[in-house]
N, C-alpha and C positions, 0 to 999 in steps of 0.2 A: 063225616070223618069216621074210618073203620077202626079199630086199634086189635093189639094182638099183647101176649107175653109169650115168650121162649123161654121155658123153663120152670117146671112148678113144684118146686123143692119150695121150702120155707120162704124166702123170700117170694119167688112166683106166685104163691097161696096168697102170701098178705096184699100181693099186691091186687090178685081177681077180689077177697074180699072189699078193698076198697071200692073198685067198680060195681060190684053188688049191691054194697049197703047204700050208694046213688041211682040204683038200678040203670047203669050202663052197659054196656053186651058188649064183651071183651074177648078175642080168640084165645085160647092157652096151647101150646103145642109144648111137645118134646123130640129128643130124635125116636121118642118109642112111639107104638102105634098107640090112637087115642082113644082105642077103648080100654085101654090098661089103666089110665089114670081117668076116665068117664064120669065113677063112681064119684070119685075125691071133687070133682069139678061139680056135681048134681049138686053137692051137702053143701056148696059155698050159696048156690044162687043158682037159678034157669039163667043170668045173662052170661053165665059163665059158660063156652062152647067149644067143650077137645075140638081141636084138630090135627090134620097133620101138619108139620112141619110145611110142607109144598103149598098148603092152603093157606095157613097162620102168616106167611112171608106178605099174603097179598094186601093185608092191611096196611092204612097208610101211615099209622105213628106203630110202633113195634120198642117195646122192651125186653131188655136182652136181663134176663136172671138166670144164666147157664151160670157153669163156675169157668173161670177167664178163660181157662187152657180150652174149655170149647168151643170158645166164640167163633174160629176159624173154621169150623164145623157149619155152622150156622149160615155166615159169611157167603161158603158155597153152594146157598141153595137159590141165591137169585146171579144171574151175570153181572146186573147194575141194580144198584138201588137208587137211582137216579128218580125224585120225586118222592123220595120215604123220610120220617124222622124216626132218628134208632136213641133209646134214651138209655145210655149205659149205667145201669143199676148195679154191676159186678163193681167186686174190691178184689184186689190182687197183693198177693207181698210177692209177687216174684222180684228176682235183685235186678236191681235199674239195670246193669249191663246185659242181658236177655230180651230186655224192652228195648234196647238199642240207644238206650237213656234217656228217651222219649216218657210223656206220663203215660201211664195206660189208659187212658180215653185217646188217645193222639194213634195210640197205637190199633184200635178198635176202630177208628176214624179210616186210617188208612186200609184195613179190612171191605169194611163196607162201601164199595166202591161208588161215589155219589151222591152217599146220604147225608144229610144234615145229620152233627152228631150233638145229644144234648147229653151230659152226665149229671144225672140227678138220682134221687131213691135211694142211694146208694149208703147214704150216711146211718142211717139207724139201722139196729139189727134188728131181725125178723121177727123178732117178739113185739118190738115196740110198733115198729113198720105194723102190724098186727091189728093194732087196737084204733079205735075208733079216732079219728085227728082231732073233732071237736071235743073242747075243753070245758069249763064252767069259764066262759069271760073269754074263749080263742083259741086257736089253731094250733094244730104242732106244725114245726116249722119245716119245708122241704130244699134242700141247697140244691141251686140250678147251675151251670156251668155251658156256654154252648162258645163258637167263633163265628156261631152265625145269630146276629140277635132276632128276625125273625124268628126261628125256631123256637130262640129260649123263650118269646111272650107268649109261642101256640102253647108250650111246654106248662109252662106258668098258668096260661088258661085252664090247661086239663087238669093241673094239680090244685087248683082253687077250685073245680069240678068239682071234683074228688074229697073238698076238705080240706084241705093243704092248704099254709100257708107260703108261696114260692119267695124265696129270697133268690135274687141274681147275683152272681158271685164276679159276672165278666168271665173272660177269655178260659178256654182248658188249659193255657200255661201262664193263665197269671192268676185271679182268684180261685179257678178251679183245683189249681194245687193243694188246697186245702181242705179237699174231700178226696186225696188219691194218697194212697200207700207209696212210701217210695222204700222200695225193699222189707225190713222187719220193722220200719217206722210206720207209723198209723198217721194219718196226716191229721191238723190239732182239729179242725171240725168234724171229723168221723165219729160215732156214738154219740156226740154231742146231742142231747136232748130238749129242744129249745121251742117257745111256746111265741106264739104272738098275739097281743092284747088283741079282742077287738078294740076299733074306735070308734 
């Protein structure tokens, strides 16, 4: 299994760290060329690996931490992503009528023509998204959301990889609503900081 992130602003960062600190080898790309962000990718980890954009695509689970307005940017660099999981990490406040009323993961879904779409990551911000997930006694917690529940277990696997404790939320328009913005409201699980015992 290959993995990749789009996007390595604060959230993208936290999330190569993650991969690092399990030493898993993760692509990172941007629309810029990757020897401008090289350096930044060296200091996290070796499994951390600029690419480009055209290269980063051919992983086969891919996180999108662009900011929302440029996911459709992204979108356009494969014709199908038929065989890919895309794990929508962005938050949007744009106003529902722009989304076509739709949530924004539905809308990112319809983008990516083929993919399994999983929205997770997305909940914490980049600082906490940051820090190491194991606790004294457990996990922080990660909220998953997919329509396809294959995906969301591969999902849930990498992020128990990773540290993470994966909570399933069900459908993007039915528990997933609770990690998506809808216009200037924050949806109630968003920043929500939430740990899970071991048993």
């Amino acid at each position: 299994m290959s993995y990749a992130i789009i996007g390595f602003g604060n959230i993208g960062r936290a999330l190569a760290k993650a991969f690092a600190r399990k030493g898993i080898e993760v692509s990172v790309a941007t629309t810029r060329d990757p020897e401008s962000f090289a350096s930044d990718a060296a200091a996290i980890g070796s499994e951390i690996i600029p690419k480009t954009l055209s290269e980063a695509v051919k992983a086969d689970i891919i996180f999108l931490a662009v900011r929302f307005e440029s996911h459709p940017e992204v979108a356009r660099a494969l014709p199908t992503w038929q065989g890919k999981i895309i794990i929508d990490a962005m938050n949007t406040q744009a106003p529902p009528q722009e989304l076509g009323g739709l949530p924004s993961s539905a809308v990112v879904a319809k983008a990516f023509t083929g993919a399994k779409l999983v929205k997770g990551f997305n909940h914490l911000v980049a600082a906490v998204l940051d820090q190491d997930p194991a606790v004294q006694g457990g996990r922080r917690v990660v909220f998953l959301a997919s329509d396809n529940d294959v995906a969301a277990a591969e999902i849930g696997a990498l992020a128990e990889n990773l540290g993470f404790a994966p909570v399933k939320l069900g459908g993007l328009s039915e528990g997933g609503l609770l990690v998506q913005a809808r216009g200037n409201s924050w949806a109630p699980l968003i920043f929500q900081d939430l740990f899970k015992k071991a048993s």
